[in-house]
Each structure stands twice: as C-alpha cells, then as structure tokens.
Backbone as a printed PyTorch tensor [residue, N CA C, xyz], in Angstrom:
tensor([[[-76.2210,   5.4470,  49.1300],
         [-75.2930,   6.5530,  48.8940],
         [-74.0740,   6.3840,  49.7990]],

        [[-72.7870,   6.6980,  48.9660],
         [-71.5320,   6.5840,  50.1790],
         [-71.4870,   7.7690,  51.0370]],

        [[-70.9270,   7.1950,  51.9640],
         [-70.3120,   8.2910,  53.2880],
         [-69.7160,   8.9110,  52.6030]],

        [[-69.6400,  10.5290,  53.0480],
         [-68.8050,  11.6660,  52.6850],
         [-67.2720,  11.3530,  52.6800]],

        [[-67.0250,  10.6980,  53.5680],
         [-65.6810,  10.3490,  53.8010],
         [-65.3210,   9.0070,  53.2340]],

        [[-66.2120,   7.9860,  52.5690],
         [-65.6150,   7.3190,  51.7260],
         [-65.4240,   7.9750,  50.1950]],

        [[-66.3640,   9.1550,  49.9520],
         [-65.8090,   9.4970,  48.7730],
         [-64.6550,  10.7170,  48.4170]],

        [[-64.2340,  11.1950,  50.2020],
         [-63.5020,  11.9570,  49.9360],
         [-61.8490,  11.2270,  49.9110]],

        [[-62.4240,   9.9480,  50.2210],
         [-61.0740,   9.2700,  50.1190],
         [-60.6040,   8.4010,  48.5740]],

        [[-61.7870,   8.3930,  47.8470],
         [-61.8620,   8.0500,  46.3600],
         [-61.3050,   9.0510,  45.9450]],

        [[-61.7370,  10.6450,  46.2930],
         [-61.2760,  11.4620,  45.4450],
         [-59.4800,  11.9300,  45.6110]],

        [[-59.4050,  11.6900,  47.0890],
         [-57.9300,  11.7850,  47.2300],
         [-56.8330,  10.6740,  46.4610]],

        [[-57.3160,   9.6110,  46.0570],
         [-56.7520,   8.2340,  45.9210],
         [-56.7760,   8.7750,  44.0550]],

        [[-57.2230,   9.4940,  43.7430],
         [-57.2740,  10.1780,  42.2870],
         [-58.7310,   9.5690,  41.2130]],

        [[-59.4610,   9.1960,  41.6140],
         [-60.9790,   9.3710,  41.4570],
         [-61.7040,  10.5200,  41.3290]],

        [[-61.2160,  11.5250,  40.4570],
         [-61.6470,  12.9680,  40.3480],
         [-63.2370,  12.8990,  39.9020]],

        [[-63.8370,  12.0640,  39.6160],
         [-65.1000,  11.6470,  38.9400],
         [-65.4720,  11.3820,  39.9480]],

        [[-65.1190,  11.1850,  41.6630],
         [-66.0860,  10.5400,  42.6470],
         [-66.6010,  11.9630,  43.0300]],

        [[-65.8610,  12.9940,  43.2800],
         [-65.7860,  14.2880,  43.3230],
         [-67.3680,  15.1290,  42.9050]],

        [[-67.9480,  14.5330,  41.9680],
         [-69.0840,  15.5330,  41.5630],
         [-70.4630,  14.2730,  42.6310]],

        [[-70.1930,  13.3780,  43.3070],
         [-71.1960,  12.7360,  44.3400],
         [-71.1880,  13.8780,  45.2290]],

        [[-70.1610,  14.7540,  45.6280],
         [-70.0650,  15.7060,  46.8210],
         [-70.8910,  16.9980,  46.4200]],

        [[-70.5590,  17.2060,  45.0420],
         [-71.0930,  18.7180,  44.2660],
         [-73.1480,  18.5710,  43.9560]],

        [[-73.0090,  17.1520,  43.7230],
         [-74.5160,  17.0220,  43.5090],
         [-74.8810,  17.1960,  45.1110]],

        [[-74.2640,  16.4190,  45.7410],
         [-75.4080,  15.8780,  47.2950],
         [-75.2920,  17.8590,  47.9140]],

        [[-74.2400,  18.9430,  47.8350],
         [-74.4760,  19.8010,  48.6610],
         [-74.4790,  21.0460,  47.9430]],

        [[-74.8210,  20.9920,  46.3970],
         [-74.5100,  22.2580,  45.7880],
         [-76.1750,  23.1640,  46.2880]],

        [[-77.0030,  22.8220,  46.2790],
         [-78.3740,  23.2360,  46.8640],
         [-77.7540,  23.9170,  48.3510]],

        [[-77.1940,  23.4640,  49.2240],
         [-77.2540,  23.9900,  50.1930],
         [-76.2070,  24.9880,  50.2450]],

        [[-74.9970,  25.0430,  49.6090],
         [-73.8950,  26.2000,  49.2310],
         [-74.6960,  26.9000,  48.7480]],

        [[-75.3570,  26.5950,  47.6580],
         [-75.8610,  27.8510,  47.0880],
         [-76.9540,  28.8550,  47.8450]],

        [[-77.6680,  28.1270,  48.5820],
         [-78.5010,  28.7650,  49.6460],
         [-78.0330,  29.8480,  50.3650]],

        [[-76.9210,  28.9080,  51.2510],
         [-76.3190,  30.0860,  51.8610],
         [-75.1690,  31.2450,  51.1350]],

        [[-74.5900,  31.0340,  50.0890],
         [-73.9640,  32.1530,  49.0630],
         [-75.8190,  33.1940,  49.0230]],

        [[-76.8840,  32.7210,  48.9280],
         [-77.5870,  33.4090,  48.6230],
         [-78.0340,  34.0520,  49.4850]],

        [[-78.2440,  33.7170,  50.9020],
         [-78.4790,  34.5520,  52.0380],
         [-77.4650,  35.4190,  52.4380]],

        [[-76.4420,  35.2880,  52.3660],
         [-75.2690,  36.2010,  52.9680],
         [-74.9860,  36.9850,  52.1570]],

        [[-75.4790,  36.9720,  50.7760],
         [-75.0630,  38.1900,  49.7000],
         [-76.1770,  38.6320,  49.0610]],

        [[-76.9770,  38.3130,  49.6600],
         [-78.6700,  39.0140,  49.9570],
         [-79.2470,  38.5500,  48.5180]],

        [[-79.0490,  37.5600,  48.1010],
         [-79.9230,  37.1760,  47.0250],
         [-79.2430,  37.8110,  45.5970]],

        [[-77.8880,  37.6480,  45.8670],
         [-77.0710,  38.4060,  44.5840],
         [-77.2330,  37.4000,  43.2410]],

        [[-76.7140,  37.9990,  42.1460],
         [-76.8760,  37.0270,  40.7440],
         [-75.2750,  36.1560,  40.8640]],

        [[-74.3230,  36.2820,  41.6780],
         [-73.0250,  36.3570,  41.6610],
         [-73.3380,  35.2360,  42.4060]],

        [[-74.1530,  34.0130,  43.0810],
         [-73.7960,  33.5000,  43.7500],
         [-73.6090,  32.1460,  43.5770]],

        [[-74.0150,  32.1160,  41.8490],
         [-74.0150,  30.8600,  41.0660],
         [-72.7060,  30.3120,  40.7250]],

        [[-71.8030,  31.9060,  40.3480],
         [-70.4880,  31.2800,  40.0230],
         [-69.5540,  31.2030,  41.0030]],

        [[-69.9310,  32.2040,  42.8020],
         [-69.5560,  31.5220,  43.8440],
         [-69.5310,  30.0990,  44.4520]],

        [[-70.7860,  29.3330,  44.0860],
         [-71.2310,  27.9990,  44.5510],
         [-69.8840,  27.3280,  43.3210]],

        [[-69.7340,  27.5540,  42.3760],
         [-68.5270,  26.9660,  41.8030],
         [-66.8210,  27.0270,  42.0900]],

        [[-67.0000,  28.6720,  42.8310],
         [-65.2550,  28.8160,  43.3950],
         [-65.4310,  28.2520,  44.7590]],

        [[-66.9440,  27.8310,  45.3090],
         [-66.2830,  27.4450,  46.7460],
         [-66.2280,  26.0930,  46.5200]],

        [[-66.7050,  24.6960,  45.2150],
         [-66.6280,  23.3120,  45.3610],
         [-64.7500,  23.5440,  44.0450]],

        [[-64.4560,  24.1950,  43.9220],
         [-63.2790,  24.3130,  43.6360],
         [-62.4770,  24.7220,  44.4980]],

        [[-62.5130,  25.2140,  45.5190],
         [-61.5660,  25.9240,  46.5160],
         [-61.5300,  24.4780,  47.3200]],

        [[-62.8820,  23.7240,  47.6280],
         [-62.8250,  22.6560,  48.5220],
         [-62.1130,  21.5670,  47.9570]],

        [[-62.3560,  21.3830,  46.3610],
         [-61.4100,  20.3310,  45.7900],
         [-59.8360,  20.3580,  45.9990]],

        [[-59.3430,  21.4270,  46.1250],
         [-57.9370,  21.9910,  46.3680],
         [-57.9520,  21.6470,  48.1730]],

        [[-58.7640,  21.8170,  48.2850],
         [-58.3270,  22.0460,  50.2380],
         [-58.3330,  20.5240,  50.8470]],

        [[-58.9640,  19.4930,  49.5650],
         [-59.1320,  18.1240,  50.1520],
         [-57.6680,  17.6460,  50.9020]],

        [[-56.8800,  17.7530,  50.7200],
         [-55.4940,  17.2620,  51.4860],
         [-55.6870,  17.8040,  53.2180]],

        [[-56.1990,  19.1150,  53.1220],
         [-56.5280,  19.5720,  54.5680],
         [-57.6850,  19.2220,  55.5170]],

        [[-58.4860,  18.3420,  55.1100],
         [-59.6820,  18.4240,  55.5460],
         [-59.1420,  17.5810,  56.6270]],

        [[-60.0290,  16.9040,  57.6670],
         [-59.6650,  16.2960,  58.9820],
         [-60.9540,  15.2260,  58.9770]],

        [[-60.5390,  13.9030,  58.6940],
         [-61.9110,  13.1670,  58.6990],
         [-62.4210,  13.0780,  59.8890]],

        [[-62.0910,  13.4710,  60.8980],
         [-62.9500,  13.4200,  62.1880],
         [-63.4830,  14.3080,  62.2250]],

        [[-63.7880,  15.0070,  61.5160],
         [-64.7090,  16.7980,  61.6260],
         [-65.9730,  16.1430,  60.7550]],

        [[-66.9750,  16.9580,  60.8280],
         [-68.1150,  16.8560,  60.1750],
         [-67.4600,  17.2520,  58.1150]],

        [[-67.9140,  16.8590,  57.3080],
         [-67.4240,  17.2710,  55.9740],
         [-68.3520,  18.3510,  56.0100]],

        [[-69.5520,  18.1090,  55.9000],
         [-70.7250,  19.3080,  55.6900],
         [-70.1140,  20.5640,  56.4470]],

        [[-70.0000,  20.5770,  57.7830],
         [-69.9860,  22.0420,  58.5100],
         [-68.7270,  22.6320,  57.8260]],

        [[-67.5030,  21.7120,  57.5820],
         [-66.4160,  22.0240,  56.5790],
         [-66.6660,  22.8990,  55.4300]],

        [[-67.3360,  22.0400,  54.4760],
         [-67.7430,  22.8910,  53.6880],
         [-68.4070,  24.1840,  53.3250]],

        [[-69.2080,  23.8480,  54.4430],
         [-70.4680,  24.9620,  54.4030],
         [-69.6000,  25.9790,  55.1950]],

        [[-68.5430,  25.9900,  56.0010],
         [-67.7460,  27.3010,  56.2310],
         [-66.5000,  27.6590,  55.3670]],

        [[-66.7400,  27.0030,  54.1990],
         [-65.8770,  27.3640,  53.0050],
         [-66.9170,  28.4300,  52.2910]],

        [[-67.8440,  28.0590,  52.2260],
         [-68.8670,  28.9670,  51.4850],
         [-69.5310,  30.0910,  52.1500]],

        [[-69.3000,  30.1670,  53.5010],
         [-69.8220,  31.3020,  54.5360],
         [-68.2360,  32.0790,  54.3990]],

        [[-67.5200,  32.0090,  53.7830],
         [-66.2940,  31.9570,  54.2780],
         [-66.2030,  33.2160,  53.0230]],

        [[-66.3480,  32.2830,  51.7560],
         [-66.0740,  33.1140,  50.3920],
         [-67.2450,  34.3290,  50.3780]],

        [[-68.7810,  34.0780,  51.0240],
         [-70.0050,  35.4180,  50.8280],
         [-69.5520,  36.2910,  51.4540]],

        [[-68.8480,  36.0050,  52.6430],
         [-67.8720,  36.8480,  53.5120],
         [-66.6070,  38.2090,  52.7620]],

        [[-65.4800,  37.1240,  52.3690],
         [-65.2960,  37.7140,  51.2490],
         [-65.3660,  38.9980,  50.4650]],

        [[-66.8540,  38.0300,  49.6180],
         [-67.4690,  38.5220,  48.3900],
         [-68.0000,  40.2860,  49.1610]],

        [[-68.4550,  40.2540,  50.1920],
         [-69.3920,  41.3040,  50.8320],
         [-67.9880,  42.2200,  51.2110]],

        [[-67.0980,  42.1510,  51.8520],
         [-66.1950,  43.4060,  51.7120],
         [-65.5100,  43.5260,  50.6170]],

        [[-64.9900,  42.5880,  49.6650],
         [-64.6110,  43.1970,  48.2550],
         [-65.6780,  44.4430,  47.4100]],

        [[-67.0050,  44.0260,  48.0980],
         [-68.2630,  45.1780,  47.3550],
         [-67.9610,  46.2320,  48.1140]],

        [[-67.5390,  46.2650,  49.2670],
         [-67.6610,  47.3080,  50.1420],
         [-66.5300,  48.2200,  49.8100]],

        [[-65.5960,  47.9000,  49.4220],
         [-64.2830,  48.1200,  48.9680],
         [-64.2960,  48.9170,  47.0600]],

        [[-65.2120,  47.8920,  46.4150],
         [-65.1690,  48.6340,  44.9610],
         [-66.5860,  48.8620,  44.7520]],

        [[-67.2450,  49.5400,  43.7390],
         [-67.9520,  49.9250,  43.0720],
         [-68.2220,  48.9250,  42.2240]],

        [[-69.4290,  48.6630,  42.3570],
         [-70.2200,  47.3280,  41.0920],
         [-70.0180,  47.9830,  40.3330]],

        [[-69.7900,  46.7570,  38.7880],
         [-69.8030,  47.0660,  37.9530],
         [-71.5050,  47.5040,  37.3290]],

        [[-72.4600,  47.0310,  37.5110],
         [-74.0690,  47.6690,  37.1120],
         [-73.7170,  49.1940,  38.2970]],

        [[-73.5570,  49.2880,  39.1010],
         [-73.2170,  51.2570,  39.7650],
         [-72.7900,  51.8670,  38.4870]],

        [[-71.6380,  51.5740,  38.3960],
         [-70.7840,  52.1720,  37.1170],
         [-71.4270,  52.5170,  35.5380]],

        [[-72.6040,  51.0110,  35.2370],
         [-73.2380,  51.0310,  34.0950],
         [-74.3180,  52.1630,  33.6740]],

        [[-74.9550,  52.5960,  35.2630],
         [-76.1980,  53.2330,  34.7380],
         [-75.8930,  54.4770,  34.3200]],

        [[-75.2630,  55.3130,  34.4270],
         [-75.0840,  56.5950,  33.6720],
         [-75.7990,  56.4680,  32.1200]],

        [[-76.4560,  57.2170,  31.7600],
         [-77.3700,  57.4880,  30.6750],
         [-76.8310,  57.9690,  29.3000]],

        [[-76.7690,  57.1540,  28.3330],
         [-75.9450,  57.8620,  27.3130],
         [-76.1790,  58.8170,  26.0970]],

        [[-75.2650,  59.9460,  25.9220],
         [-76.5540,  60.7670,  25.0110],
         [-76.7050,  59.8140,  23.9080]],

        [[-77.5440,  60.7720,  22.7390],
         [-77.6260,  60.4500,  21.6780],
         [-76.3440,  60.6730,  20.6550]],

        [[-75.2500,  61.4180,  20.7500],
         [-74.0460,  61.9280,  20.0540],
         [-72.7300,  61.1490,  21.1900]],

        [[-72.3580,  60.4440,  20.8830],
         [-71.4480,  59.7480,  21.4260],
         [-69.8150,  60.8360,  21.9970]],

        [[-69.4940,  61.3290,  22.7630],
         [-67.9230,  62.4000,  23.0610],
         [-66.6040,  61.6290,  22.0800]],

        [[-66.3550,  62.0250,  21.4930],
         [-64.9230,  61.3140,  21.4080],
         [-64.3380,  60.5910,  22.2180]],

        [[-63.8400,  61.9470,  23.1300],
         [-62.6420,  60.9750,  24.2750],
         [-63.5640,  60.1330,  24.9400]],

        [[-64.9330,  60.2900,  25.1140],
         [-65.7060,  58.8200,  25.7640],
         [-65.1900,  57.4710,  24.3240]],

        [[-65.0890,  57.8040,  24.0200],
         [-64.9430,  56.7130,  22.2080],
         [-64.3270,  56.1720,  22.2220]],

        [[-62.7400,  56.9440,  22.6200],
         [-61.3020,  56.4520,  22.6310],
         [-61.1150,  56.1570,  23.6120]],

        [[-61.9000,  56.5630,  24.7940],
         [-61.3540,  55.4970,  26.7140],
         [-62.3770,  54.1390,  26.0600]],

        [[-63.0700,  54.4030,  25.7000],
         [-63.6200,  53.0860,  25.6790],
         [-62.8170,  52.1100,  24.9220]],

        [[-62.6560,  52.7410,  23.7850],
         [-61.7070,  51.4810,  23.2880],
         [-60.4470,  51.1400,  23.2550]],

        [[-59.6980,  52.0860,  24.2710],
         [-58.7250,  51.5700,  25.0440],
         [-59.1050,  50.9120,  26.1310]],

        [[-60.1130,  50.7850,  26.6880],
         [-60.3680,  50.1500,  27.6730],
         [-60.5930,  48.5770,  27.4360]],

        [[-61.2250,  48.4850,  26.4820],
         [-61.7710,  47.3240,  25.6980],
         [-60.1130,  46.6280,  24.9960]],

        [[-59.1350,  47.8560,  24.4940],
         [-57.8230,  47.3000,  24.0960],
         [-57.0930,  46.2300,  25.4940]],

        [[-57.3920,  47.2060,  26.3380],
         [-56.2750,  46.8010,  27.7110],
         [-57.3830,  45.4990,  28.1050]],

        [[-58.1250,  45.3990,  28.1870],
         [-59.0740,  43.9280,  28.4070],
         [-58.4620,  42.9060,  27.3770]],

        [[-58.7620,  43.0720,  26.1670],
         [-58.4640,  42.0970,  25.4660],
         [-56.8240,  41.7350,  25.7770]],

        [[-55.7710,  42.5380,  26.1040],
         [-54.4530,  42.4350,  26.0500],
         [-54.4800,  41.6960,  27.8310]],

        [[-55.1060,  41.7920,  28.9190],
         [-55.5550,  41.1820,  29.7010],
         [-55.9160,  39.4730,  29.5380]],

        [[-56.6630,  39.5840,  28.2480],
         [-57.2280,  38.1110,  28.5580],
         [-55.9870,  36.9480,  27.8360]],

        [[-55.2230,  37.8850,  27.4940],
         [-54.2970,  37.3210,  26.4470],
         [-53.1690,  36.5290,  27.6350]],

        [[-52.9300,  37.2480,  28.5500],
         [-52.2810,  36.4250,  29.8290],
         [-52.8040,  35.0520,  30.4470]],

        [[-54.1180,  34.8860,  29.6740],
         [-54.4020,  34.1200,  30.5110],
         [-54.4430,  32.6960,  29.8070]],

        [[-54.4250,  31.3880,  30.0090],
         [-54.0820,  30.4330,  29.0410],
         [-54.9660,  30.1960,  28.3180]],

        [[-54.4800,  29.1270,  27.3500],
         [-55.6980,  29.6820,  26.2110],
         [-57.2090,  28.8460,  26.3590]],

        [[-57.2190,  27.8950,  27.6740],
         [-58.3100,  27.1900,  27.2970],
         [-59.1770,  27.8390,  28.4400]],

        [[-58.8700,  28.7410,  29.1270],
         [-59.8670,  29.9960,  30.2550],
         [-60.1260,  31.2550,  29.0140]],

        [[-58.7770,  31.4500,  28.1440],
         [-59.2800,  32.2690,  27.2260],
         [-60.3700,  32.1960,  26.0420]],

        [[-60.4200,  30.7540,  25.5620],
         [-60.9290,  30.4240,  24.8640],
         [-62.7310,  30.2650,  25.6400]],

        [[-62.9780,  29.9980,  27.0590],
         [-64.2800,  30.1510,  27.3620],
         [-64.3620,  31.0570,  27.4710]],

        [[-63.5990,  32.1740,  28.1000],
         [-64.3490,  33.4490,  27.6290],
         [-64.6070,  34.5950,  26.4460]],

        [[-63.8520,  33.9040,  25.4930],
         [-64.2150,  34.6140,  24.0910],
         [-65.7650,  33.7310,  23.8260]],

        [[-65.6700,  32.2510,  23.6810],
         [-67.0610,  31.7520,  23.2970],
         [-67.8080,  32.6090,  23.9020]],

        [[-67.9530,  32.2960,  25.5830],
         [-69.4120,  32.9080,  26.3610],
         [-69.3260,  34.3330,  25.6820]],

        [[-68.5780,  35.4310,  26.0300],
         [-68.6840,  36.8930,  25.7570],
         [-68.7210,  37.5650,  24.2530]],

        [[-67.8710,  37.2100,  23.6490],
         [-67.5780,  37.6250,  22.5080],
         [-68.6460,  36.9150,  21.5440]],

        [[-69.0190,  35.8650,  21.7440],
         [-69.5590,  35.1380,  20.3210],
         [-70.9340,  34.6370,  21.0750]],

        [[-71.0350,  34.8070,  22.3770],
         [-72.3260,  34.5070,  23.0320],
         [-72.9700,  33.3040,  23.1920]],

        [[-72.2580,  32.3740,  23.4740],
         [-72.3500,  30.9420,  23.1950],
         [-73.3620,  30.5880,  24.6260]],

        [[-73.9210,  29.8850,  24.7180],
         [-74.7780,  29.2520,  25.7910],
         [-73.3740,  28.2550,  26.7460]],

        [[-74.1580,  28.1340,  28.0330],
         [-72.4930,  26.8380,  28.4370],
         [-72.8700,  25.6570,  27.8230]],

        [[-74.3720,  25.6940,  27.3930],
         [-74.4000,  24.1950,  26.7600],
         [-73.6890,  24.0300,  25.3460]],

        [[-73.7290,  25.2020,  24.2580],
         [-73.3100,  25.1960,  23.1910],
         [-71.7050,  25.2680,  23.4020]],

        [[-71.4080,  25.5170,  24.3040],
         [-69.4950,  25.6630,  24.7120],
         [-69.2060,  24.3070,  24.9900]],

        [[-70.1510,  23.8880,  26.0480],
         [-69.6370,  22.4180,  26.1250],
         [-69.2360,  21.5640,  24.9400]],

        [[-70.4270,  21.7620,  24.3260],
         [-70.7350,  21.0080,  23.1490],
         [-69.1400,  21.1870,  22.3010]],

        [[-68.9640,  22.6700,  21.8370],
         [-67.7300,  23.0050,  21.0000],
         [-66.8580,  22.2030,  21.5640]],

        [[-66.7210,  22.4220,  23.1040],
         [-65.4230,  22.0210,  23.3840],
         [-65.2190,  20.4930,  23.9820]],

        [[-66.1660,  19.7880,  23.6910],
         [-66.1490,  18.3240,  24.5040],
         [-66.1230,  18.2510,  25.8070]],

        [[-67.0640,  18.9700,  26.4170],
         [-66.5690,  19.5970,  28.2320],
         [-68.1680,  19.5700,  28.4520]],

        [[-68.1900,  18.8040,  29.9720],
         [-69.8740,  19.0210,  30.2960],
         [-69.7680,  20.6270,  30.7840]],

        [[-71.1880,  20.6160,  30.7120],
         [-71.9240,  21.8900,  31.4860],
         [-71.2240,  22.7500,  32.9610]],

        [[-71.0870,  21.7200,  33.4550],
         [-70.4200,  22.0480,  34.8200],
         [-69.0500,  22.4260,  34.3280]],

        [[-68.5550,  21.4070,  34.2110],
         [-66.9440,  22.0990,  33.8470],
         [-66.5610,  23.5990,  32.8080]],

        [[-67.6120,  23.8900,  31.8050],
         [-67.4910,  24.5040,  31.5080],
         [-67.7710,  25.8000,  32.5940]],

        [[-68.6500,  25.7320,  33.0120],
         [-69.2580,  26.9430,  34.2470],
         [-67.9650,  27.3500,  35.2840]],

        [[-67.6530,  25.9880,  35.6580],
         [-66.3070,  26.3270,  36.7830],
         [-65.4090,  26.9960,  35.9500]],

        [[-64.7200,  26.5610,  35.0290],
         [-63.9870,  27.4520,  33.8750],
         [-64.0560,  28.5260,  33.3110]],

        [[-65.0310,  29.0780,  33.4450],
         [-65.6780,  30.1780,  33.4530],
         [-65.8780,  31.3670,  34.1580]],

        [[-65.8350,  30.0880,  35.5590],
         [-66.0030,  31.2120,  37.2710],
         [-64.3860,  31.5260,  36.9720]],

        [[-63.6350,  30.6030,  36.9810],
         [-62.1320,  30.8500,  37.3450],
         [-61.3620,  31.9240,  36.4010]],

        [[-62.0410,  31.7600,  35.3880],
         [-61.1280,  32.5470,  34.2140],
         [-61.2380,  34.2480,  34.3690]],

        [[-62.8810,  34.1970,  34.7310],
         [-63.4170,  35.7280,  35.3810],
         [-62.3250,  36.0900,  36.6960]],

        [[-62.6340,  35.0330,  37.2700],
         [-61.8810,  35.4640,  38.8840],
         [-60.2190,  35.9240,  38.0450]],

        [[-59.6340,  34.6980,  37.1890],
         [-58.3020,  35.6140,  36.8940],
         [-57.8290,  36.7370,  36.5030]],

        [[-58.9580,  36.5190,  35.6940],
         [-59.1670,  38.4450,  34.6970],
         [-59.4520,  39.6250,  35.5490]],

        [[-60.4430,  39.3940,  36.8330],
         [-60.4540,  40.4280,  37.9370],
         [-59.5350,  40.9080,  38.7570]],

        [[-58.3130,  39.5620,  39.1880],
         [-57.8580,  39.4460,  39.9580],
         [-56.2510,  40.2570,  39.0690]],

        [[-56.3030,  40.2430,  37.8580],
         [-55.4590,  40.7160,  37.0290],
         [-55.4660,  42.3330,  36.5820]],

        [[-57.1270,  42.2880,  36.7510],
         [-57.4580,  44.0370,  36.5770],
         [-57.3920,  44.8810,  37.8520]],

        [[-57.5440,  44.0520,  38.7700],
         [-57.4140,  44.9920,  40.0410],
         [-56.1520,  45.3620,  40.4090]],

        [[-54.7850,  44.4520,  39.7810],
         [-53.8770,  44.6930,  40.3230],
         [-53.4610,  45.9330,  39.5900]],

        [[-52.6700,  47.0990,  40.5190],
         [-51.9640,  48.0430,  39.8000],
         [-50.8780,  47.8660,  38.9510]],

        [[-51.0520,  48.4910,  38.0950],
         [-49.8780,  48.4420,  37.0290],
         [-48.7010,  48.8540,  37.6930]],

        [[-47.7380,  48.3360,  37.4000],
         [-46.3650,  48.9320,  37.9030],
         [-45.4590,  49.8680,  36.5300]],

        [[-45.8070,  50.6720,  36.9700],
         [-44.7230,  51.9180,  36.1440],
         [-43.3170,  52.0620,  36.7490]],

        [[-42.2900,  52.4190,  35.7950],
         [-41.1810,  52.1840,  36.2180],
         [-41.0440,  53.8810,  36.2440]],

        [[-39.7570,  54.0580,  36.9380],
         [-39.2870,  55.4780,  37.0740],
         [-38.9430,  55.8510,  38.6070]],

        [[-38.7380,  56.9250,  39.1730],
         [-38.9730,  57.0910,  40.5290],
         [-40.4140,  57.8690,  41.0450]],

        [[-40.4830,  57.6090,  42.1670],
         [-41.3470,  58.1340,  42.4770],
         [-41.2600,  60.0170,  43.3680]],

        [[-42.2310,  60.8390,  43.1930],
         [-41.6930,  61.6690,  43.6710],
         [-41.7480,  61.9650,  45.5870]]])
C-alpha cells in the first residue's frame, strides 16, 4: 500500500482516481468518530462524505510534515462539532414531524403545505441540474443510489457525495432569510 503522502501527491498532480486509496483506507475511522460525537446519529453517513470532500478541497493546504491521519481525523471532529451546535441552534426535522395528524385534514394546514412543498421545489430549481437531478431520482421517484448510479453512469459513492452536497445546498439555501424589499420599520 502507498504512503499517504505519496498518494496525496498523485492526487494533487491531478490523479483524482488516486483519491478514493485515502476514502477506502480511513472512511471506517471518520465514520466512527462522526458517530461518537453525534451520539450515534443517522446523519453521520452523509457527514463521513462532506468531511472526504471538504478534505479533497483542503488538499492544497495540507502540510506533508504533519501526520495526514490526525489531519483528517480533525476535519471530521471538526464538522460533528459543527453538526452538534447547528442542532442546538434549530429544531430537527423528525421534532417537527411527530405531531399527530387528524383524520380530516385543516385547509390552511393543506395550503401551507403545499406552498411549502411549492417554495422547495422552486428551491431545488437554483440548484444545477445534475445535484437537481439526484435529488428528484433519490426523493421524488425513490431510486436506490445503486439504481441512480446505474441511470446516471456514476458509481455508488459519487452518487452519495452528490447527494450529501446537493442536501447541504438546499439547507444551506433554506436557512437563509429571504430578503424582502421595502423599508424597515
């Protein structure tokens, strides 16, 4: 097996394919710790994907005289970190879900909903079309990542990272406040 640092120098040299030697040899141990620091959350699968994407981006910064591992592994202590005051900050979406629904549906529950569902879809529409396009397969049409891959000529993995990212844009798009024009009072 190569040194960490001979393949982080393949991958800098534009060898984007040496890149998944790093994701196989330490995705077990990212994911470990995404799983201890966010107490065993379901969220920590598509974390272990924004933190070997955050590290692919950060490769220009890394310092080959540092350990790569402790590097990494405080990229991923870094993001559960994160992840744990963004919760602290909003309300899960399963908090929000459990409310009990009658049997006679309210109207105006009818019509927020499907304005809500309007302003989502008009949301995903910002986003380009091949993050849009995995998340209509996965959500809308319920596709497996293997059956997406498949559609789209894309392994498993890539589809998943594409997936993490497109969510992260769509969140990162819903959280922001709308800007209304006018004055303020």
């Amino acid at each position: 097996m190569q040194d960490d640092r001979e393949v982080i120098a393949e991958v800098l040299q534009g060898n984007k394919e040496a890149y998944a030697l790093i994701v196989n040899k330490y995705k077990g141990k990212i994911a470990s710790i995404l799983q201890r620091t966010l107490h065993h959350s379901h969220d920590a699968e598509d974390m272990v994907q924004e933190v070997f994407i955050k590290a692919y981006y950060s490769l220009p910064d890394y310092k080959p005289n540092c350990s790569f591992s402790a590097w990494l592994y405080r990229i991923a202590i870094n993001r559960g970190i994160d992840e744990l005051r963004k919760r602290k900050r909003m309300p899960s979406v399963t908090e929000m879900d459990v409310e009990v629904k009658d049997e006679c549906p309210i109207p105006e529950e009818d019509y927020l909903e499907k304005e809500q569902r309007h302003a989502l879809r008009q949301q995903m529409m910002t986003l380009d079309k091949n993050h849009r396009a995995i998340l209509d397969l996965h959500y809308l049409q319920h596709l497996s990542y293997r059956e997406i891959g498949n559609k789209l000529s894309l392994s498993v993995d890539t589809v998943r990272m594409r997936l993490s990212y497109a969510r992260k844009k769509l969140r990162d798009q819903l959280s922001k406040p709308e800007k209304k024009g006018g004055t303020s009072l």
